[in-house]
mmCIF file of the N, C-alpha and C atoms, coordinates in Angstrom:
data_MODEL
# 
_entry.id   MODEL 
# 
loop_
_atom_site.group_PDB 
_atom_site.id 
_atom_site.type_symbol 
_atom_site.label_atom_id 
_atom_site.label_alt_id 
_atom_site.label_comp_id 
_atom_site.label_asym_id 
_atom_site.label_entity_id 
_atom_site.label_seq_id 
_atom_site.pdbx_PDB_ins_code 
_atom_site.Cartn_x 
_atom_site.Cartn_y 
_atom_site.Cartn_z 
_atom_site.occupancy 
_atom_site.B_iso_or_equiv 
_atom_site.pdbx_formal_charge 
_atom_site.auth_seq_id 
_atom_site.auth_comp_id 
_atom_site.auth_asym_id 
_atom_site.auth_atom_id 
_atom_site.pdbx_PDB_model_num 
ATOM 1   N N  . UNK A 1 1  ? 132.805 -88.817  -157.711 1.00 0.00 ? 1  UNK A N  1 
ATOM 2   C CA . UNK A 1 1  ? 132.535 -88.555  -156.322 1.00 0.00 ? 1  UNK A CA 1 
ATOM 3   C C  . UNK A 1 1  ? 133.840 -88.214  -155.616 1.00 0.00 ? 1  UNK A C  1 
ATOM 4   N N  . UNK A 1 2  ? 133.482 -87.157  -154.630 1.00 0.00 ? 2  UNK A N  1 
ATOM 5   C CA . UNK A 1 2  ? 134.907 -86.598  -153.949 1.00 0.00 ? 2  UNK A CA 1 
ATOM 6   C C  . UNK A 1 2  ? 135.176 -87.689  -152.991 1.00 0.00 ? 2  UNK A C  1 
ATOM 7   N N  . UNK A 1 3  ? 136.567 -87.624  -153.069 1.00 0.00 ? 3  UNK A N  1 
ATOM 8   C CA . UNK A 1 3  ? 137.254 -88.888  -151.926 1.00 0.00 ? 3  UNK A CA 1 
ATOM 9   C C  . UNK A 1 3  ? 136.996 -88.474  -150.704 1.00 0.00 ? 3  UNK A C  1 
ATOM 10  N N  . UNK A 1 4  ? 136.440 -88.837  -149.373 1.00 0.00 ? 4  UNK A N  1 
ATOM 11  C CA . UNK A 1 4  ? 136.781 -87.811  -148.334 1.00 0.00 ? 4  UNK A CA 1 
ATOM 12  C C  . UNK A 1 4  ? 137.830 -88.350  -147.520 1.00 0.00 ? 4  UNK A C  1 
ATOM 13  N N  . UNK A 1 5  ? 138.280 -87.464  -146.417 1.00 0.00 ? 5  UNK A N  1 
ATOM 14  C CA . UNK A 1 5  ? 139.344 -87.167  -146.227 1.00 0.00 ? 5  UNK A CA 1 
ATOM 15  C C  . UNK A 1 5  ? 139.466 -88.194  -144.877 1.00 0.00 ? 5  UNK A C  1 
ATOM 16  N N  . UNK A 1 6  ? 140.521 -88.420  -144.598 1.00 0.00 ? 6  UNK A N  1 
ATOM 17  C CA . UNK A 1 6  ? 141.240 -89.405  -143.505 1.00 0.00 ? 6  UNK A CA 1 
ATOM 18  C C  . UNK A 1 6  ? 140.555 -89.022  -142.255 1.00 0.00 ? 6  UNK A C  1 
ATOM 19  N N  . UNK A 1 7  ? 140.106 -88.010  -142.027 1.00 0.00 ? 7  UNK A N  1 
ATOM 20  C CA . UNK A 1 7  ? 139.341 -86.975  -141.094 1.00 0.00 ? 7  UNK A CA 1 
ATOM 21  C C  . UNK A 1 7  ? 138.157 -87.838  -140.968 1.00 0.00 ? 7  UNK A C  1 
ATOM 22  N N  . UNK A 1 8  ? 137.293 -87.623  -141.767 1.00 0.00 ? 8  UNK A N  1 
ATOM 23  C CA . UNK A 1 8  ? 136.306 -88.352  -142.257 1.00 0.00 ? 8  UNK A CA 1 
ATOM 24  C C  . UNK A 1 8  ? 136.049 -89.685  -141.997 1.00 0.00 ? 8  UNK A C  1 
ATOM 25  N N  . UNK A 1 9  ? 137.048 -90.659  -142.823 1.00 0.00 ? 9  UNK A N  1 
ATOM 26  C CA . UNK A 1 9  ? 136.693 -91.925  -142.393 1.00 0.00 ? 9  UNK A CA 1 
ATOM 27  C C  . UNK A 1 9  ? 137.362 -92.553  -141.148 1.00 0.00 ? 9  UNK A C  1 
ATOM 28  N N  . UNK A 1 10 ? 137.940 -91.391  -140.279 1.00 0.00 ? 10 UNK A N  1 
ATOM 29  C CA . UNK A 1 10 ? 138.256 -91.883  -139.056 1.00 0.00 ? 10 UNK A CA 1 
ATOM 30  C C  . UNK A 1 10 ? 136.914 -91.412  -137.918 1.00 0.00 ? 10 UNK A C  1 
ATOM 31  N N  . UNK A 1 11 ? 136.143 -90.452  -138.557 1.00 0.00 ? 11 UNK A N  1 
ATOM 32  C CA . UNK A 1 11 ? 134.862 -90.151  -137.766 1.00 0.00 ? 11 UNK A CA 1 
ATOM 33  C C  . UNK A 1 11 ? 133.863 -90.812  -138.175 1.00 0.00 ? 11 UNK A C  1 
ATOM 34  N N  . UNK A 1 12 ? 134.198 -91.942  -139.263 1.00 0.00 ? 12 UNK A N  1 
ATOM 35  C CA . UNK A 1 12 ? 133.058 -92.462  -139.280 1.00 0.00 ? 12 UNK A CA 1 
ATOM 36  C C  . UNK A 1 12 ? 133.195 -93.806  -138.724 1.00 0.00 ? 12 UNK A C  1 
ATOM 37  N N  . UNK A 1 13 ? 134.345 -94.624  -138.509 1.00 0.00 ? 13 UNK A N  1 
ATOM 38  C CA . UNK A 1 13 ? 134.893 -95.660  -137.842 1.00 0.00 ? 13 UNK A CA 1 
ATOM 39  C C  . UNK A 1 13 ? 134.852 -95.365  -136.596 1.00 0.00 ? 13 UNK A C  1 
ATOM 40  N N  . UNK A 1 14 ? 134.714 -93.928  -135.616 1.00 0.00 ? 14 UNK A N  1 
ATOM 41  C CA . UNK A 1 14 ? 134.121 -93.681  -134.570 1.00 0.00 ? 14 UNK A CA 1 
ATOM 42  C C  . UNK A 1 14 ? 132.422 -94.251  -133.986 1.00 0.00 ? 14 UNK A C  1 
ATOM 43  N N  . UNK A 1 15 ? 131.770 -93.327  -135.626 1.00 0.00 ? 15 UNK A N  1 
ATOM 44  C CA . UNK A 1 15 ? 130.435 -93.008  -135.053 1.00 0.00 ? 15 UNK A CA 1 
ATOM 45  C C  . UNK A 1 15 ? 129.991 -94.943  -135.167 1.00 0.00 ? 15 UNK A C  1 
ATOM 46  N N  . UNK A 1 16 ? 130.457 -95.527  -136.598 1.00 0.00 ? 16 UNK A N  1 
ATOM 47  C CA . UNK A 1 16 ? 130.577 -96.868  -136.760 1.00 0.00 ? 16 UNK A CA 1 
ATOM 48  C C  . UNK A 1 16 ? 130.247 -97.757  -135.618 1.00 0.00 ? 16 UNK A C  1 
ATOM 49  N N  . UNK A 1 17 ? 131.864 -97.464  -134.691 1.00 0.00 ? 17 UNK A N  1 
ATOM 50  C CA . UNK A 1 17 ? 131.896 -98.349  -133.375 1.00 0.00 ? 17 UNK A CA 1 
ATOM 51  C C  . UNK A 1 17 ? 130.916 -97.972  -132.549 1.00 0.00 ? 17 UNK A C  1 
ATOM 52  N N  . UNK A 1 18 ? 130.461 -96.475  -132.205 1.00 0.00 ? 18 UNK A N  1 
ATOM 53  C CA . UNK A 1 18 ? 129.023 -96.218  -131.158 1.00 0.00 ? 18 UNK A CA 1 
ATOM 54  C C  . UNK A 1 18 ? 127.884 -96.845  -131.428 1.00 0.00 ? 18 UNK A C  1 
ATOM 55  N N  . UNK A 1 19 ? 127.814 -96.723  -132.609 1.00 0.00 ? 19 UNK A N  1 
ATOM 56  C CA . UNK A 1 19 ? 126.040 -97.475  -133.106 1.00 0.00 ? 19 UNK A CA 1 
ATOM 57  C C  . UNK A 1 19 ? 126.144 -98.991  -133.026 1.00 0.00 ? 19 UNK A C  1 
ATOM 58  N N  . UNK A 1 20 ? 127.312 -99.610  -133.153 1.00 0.00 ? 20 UNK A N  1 
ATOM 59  C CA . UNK A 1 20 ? 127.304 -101.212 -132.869 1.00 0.00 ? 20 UNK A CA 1 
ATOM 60  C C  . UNK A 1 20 ? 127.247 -101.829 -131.889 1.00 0.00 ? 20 UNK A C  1 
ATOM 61  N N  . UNK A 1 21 ? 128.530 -101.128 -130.724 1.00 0.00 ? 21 UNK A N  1 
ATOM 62  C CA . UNK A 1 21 ? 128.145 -101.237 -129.536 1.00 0.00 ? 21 UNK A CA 1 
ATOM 63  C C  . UNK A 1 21 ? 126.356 -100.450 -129.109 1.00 0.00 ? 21 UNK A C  1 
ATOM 64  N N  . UNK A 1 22 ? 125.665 -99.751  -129.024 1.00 0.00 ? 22 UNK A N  1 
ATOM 65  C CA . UNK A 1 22 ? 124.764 -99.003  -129.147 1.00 0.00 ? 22 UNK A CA 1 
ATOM 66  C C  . UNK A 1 22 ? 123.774 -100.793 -129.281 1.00 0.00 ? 22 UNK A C  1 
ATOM 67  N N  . UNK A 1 23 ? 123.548 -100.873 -130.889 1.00 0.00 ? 23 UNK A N  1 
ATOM 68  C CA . UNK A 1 23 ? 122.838 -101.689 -130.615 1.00 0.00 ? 23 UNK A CA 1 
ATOM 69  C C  . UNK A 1 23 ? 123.420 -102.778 -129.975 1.00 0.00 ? 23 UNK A C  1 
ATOM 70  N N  . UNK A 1 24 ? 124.529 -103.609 -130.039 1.00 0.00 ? 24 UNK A N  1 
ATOM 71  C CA . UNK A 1 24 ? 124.528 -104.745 -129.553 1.00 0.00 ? 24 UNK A CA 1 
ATOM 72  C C  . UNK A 1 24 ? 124.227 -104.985 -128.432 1.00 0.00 ? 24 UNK A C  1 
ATOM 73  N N  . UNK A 1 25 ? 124.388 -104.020 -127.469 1.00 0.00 ? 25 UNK A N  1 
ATOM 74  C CA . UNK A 1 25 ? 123.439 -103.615 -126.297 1.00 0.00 ? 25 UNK A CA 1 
ATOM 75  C C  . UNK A 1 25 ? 122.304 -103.513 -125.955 1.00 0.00 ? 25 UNK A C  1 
ATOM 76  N N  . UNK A 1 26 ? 121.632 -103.539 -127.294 1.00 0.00 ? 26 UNK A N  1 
ATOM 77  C CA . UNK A 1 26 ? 120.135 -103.768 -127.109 1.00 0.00 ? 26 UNK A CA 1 
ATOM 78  C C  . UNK A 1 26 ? 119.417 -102.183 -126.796 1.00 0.00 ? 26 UNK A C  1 
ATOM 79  N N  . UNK A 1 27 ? 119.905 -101.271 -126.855 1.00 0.00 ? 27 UNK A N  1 
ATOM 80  C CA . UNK A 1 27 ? 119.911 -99.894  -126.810 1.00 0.00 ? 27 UNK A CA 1 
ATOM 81  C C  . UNK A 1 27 ? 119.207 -99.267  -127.968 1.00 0.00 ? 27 UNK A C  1 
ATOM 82  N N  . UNK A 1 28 ? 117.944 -98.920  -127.782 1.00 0.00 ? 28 UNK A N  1 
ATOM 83  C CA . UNK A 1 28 ? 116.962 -98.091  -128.745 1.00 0.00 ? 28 UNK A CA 1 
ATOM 84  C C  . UNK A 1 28 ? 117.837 -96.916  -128.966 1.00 0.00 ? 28 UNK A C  1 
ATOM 85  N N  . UNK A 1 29 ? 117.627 -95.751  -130.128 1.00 0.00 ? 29 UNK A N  1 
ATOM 86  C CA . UNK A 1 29 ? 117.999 -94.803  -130.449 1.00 0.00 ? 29 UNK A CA 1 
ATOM 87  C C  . UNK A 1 29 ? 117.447 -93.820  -129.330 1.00 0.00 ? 29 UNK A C  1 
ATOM 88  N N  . UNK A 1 30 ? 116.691 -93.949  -129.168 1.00 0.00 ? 30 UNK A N  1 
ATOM 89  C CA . UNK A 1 30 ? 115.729 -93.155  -128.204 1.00 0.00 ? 30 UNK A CA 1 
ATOM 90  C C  . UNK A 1 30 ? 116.059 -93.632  -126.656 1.00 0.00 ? 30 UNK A C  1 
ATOM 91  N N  . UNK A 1 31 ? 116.483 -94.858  -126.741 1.00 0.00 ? 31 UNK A N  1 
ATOM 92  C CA . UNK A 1 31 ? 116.746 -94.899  -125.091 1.00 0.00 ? 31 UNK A CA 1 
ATOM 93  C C  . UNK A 1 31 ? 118.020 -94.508  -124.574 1.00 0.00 ? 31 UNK A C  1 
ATOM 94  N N  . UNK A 1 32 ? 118.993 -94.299  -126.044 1.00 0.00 ? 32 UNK A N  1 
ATOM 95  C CA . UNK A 1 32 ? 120.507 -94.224  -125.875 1.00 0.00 ? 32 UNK A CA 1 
ATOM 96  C C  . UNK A 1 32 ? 120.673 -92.999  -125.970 1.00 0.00 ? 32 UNK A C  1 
ATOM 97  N N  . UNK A 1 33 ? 119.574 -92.127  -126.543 1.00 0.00 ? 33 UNK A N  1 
ATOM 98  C CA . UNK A 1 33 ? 119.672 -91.028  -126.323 1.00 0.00 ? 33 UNK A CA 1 
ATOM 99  C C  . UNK A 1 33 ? 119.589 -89.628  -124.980 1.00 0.00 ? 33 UNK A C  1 
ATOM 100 N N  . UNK A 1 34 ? 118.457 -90.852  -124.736 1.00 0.00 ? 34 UNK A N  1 
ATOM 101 C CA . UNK A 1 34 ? 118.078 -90.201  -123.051 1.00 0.00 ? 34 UNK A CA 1 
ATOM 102 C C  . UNK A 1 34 ? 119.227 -90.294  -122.480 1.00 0.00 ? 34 UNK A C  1 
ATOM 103 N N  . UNK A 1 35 ? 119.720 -91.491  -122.768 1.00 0.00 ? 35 UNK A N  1 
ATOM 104 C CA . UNK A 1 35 ? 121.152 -91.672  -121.167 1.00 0.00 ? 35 UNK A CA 1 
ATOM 105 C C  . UNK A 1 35 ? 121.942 -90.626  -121.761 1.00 0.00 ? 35 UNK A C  1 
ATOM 106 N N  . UNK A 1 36 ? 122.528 -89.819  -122.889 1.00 0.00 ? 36 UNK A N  1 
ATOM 107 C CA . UNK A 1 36 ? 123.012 -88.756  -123.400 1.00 0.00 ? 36 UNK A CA 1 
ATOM 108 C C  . UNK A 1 36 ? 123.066 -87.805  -123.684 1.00 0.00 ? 36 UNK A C  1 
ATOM 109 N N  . UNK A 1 37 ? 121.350 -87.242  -123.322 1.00 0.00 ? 37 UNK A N  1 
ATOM 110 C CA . UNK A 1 37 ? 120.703 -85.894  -124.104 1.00 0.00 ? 37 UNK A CA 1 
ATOM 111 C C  . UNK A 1 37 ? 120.975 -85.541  -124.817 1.00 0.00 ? 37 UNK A C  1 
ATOM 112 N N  . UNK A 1 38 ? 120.668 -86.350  -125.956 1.00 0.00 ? 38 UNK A N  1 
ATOM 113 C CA . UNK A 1 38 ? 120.426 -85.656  -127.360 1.00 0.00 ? 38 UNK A CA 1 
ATOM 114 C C  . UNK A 1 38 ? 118.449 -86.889  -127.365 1.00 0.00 ? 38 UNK A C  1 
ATOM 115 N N  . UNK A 1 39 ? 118.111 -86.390  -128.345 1.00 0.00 ? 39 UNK A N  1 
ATOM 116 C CA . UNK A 1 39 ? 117.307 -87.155  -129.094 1.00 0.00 ? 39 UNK A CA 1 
ATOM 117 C C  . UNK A 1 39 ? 117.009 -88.140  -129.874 1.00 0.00 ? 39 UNK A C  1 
ATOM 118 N N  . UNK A 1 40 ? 116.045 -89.207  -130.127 1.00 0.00 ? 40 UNK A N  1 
ATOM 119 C CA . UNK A 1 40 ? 116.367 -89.774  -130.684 1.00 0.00 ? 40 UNK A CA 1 
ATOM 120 C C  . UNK A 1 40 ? 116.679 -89.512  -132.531 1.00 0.00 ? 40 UNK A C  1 
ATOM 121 N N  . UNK A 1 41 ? 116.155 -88.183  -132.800 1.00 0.00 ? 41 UNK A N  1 
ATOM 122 C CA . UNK A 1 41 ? 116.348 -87.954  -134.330 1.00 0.00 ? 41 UNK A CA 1 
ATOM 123 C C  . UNK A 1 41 ? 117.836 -87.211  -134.258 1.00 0.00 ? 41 UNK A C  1 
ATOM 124 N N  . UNK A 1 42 ? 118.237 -86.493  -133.235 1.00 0.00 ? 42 UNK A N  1 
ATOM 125 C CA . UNK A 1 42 ? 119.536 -86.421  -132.991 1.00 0.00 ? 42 UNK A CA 1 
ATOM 126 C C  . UNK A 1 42 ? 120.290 -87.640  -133.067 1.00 0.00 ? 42 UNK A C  1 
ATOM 127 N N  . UNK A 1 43 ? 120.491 -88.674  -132.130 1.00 0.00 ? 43 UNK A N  1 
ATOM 128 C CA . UNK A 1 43 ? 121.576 -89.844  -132.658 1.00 0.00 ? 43 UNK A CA 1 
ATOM 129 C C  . UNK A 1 43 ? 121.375 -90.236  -133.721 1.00 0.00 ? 43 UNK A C  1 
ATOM 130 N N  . UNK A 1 44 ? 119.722 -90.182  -134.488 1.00 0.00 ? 44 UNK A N  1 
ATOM 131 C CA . UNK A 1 44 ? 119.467 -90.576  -135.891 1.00 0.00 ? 44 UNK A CA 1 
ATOM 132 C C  . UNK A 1 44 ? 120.746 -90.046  -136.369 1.00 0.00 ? 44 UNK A C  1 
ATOM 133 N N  . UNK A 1 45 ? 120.533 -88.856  -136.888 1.00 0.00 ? 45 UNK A N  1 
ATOM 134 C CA . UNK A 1 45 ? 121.777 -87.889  -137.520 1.00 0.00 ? 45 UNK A CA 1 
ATOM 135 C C  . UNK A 1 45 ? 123.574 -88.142  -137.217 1.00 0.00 ? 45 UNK A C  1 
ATOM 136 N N  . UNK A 1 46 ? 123.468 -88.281  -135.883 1.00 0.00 ? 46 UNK A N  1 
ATOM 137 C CA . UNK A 1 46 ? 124.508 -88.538  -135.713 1.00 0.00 ? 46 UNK A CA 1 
ATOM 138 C C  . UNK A 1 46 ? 124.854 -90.239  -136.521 1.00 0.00 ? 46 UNK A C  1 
ATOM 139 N N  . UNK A 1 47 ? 124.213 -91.174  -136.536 1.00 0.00 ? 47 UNK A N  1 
ATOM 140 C CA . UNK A 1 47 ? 124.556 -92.490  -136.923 1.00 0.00 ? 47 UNK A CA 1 
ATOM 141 C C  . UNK A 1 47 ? 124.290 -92.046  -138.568 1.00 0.00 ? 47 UNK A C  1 
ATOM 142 N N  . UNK A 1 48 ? 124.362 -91.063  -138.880 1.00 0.00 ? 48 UNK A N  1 
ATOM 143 C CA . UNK A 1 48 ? 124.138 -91.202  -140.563 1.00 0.00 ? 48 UNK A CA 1 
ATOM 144 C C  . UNK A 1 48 ? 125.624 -90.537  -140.576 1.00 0.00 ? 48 UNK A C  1 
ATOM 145 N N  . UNK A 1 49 ? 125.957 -89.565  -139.693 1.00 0.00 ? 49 UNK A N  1 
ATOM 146 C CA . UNK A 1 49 ? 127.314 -88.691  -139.675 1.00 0.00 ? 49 UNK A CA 1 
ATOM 147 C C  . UNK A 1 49 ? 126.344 -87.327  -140.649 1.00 0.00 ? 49 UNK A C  1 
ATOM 148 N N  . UNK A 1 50 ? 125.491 -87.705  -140.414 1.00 0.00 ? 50 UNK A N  1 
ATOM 149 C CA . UNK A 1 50 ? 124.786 -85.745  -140.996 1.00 0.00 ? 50 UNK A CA 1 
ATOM 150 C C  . UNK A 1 50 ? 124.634 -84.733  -139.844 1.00 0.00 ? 50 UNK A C  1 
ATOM 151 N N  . UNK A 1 51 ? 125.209 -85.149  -138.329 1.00 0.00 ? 51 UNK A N  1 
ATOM 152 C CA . UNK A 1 51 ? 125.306 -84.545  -137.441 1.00 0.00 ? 51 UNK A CA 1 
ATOM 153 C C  . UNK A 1 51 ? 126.737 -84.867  -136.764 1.00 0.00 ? 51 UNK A C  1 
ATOM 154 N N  . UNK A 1 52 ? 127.163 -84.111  -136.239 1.00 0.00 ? 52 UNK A N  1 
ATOM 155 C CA . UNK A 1 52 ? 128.499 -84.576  -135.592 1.00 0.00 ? 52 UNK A CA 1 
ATOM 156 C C  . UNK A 1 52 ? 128.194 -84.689  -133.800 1.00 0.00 ? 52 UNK A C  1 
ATOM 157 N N  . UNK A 1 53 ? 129.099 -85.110  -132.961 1.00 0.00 ? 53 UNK A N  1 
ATOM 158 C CA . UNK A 1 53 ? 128.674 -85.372  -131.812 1.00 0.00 ? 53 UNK A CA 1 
ATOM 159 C C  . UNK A 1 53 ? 129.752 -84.049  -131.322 1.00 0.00 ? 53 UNK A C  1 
ATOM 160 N N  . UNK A 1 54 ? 129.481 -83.472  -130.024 1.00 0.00 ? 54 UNK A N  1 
ATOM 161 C CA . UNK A 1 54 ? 130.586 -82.573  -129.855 1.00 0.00 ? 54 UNK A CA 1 
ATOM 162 C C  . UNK A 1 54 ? 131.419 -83.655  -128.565 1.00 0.00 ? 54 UNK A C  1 
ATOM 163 N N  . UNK A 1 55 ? 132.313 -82.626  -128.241 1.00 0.00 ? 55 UNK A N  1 
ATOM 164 C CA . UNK A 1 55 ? 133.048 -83.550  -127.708 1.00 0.00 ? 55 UNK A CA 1 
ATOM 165 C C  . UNK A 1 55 ? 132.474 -83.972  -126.229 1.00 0.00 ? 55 UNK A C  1 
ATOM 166 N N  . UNK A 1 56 ? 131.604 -83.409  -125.362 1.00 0.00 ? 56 UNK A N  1 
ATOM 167 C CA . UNK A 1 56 ? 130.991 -84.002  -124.076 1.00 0.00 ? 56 UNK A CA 1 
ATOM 168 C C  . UNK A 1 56 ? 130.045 -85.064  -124.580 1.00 0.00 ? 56 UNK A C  1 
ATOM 169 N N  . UNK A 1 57 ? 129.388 -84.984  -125.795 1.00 0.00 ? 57 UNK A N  1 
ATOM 170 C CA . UNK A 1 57 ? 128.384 -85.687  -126.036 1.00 0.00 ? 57 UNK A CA 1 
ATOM 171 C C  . UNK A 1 57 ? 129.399 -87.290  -126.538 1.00 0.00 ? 57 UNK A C  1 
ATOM 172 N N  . UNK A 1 58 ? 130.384 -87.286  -127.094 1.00 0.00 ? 58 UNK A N  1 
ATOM 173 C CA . UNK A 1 58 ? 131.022 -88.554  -127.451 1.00 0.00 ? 58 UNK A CA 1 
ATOM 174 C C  . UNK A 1 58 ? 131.636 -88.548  -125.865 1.00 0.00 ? 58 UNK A C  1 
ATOM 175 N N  . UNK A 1 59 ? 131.913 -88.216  -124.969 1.00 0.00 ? 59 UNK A N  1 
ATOM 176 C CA . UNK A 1 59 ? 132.566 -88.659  -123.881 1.00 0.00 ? 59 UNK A CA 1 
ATOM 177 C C  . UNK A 1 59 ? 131.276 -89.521  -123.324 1.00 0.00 ? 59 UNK A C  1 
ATOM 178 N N  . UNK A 1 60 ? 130.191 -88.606  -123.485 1.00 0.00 ? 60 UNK A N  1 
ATOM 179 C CA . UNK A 1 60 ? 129.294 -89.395  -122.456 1.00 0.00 ? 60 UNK A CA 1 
ATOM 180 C C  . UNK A 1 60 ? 129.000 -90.689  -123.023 1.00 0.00 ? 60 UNK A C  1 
ATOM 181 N N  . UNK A 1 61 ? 128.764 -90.775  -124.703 1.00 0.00 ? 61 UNK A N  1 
ATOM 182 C CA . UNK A 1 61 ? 127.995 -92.058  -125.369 1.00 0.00 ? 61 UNK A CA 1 
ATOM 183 C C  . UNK A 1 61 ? 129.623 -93.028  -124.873 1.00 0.00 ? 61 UNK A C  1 
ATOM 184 N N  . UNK A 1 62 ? 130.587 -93.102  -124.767 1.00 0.00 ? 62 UNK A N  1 
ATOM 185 C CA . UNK A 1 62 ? 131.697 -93.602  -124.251 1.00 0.00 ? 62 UNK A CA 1 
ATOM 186 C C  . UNK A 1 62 ? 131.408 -94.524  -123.097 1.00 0.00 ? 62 UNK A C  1 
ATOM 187 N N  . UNK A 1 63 ? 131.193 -93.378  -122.112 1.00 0.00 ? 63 UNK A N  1 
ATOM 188 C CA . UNK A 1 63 ? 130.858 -93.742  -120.657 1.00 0.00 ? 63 UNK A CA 1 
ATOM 189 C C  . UNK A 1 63 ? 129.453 -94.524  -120.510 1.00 0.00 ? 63 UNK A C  1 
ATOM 190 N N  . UNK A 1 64 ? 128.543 -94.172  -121.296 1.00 0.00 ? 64 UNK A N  1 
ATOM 191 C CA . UNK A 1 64 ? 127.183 -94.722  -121.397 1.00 0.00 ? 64 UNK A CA 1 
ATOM 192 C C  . UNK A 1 64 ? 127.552 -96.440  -121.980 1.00 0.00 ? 64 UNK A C  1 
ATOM 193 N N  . UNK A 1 65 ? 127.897 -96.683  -123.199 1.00 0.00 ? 65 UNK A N  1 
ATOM 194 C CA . UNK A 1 65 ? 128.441 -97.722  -123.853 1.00 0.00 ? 65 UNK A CA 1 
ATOM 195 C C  . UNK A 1 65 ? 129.572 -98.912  -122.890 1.00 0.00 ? 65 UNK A C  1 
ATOM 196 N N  . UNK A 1 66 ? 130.580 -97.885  -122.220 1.00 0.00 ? 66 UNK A N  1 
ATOM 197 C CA . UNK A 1 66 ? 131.495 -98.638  -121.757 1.00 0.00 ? 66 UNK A CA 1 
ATOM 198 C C  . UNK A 1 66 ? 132.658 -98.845  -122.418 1.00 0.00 ? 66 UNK A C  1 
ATOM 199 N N  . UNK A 1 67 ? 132.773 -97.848  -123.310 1.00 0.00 ? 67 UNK A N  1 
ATOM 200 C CA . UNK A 1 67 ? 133.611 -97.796  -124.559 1.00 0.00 ? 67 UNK A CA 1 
ATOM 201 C C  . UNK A 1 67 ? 134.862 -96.857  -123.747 1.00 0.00 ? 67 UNK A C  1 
ATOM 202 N N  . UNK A 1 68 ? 136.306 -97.151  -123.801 1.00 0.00 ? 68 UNK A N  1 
ATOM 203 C CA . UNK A 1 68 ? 137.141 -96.521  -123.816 1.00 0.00 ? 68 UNK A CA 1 
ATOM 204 C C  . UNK A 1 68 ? 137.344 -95.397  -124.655 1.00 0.00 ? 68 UNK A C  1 
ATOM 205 N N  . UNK A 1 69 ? 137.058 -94.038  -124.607 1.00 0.00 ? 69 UNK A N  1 
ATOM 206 C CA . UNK A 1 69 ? 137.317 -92.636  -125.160 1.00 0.00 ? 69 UNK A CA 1 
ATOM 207 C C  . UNK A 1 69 ? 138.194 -92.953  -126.048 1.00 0.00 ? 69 UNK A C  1 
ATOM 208 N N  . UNK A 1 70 ? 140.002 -92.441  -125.162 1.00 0.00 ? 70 UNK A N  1 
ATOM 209 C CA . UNK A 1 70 ? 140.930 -92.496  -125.250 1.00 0.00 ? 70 UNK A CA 1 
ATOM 210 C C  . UNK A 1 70 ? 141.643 -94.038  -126.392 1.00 0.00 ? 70 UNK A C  1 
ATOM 211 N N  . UNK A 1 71 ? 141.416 -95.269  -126.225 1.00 0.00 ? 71 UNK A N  1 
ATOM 212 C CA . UNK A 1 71 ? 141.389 -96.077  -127.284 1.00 0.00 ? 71 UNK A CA 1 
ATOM 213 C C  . UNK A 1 71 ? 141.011 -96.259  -128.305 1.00 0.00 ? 71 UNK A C  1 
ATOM 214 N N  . UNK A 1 72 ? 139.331 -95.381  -128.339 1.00 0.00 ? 72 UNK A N  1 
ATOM 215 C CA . UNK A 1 72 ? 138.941 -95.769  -129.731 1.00 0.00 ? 72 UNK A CA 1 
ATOM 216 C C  . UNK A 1 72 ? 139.590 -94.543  -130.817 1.00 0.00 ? 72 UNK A C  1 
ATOM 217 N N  . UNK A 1 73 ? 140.011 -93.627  -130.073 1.00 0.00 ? 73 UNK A N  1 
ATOM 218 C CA . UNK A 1 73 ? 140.470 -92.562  -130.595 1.00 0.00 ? 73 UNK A CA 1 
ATOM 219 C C  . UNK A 1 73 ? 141.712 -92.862  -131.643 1.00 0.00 ? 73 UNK A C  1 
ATOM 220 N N  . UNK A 1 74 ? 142.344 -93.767  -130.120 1.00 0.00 ? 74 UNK A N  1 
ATOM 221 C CA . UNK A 1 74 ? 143.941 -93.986  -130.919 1.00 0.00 ? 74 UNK A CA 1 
ATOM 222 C C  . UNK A 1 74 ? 143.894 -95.136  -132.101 1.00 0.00 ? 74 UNK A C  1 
ATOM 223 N N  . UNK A 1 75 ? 142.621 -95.980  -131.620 1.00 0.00 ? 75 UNK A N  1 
ATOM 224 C CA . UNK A 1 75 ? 142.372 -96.640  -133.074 1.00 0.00 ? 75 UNK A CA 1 
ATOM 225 C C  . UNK A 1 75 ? 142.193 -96.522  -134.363 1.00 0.00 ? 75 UNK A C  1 
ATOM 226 N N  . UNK A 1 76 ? 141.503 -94.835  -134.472 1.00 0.00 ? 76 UNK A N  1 
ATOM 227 C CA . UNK A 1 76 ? 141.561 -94.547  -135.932 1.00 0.00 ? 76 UNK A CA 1 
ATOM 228 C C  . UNK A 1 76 ? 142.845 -93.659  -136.591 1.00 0.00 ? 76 UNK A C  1 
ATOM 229 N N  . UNK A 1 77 ? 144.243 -93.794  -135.250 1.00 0.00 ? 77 UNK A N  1 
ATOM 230 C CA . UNK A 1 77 ? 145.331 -93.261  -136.019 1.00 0.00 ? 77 UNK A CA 1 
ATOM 231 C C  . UNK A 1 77 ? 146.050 -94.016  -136.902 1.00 0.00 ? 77 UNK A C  1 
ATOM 232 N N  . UNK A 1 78 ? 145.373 -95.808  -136.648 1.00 0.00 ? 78 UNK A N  1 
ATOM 233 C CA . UNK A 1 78 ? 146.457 -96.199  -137.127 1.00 0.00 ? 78 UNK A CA 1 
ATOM 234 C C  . UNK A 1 78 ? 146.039 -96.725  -138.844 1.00 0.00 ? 78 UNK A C  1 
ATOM 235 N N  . UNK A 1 79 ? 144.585 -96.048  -139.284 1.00 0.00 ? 79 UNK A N  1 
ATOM 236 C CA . UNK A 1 79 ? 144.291 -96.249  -140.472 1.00 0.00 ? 79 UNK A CA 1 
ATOM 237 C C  . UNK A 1 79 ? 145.047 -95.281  -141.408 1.00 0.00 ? 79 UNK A C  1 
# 
């Protein structure tokens, strides 16, 4: 199996932290989606990483969550 790349498991330690906060919030796929416009088979995808988020759509799940953008960002430099 191919290794993937630092790229990779820093977008997935992203999408990781959205879906935890996400649920620990008590936040349906479908309800977290509305506050974001996407769908709920859209964030499906996105929480598998078989979809990527673009970049307004991770600002908003940010702002929706309560999640600092800018921090979680700098968090996956230091893997």
């Amino acid at each position: 199996m191919a290794r993937k790349s630092p790229d990779e498991d820093a977008y997935r330690a992203i999408i990781n932290r959205i879906a935890q906060t996400r649920f620990d919030r008590g936040l349906k796929q479908s309800e977290f989606g509305a506050l974001i416009g996407l769908t709920q088979d859209a964030v499906s995808r996105v929480e598998t990483c078989t979809r990527q988020l673009s970049l307004l759509e991770f600002k908003r799940a940010c702002d929706v969550l309560g999640l600092d953008a800018g921090e979680l960002l700098r968090a996956t430099q230091s893997r």
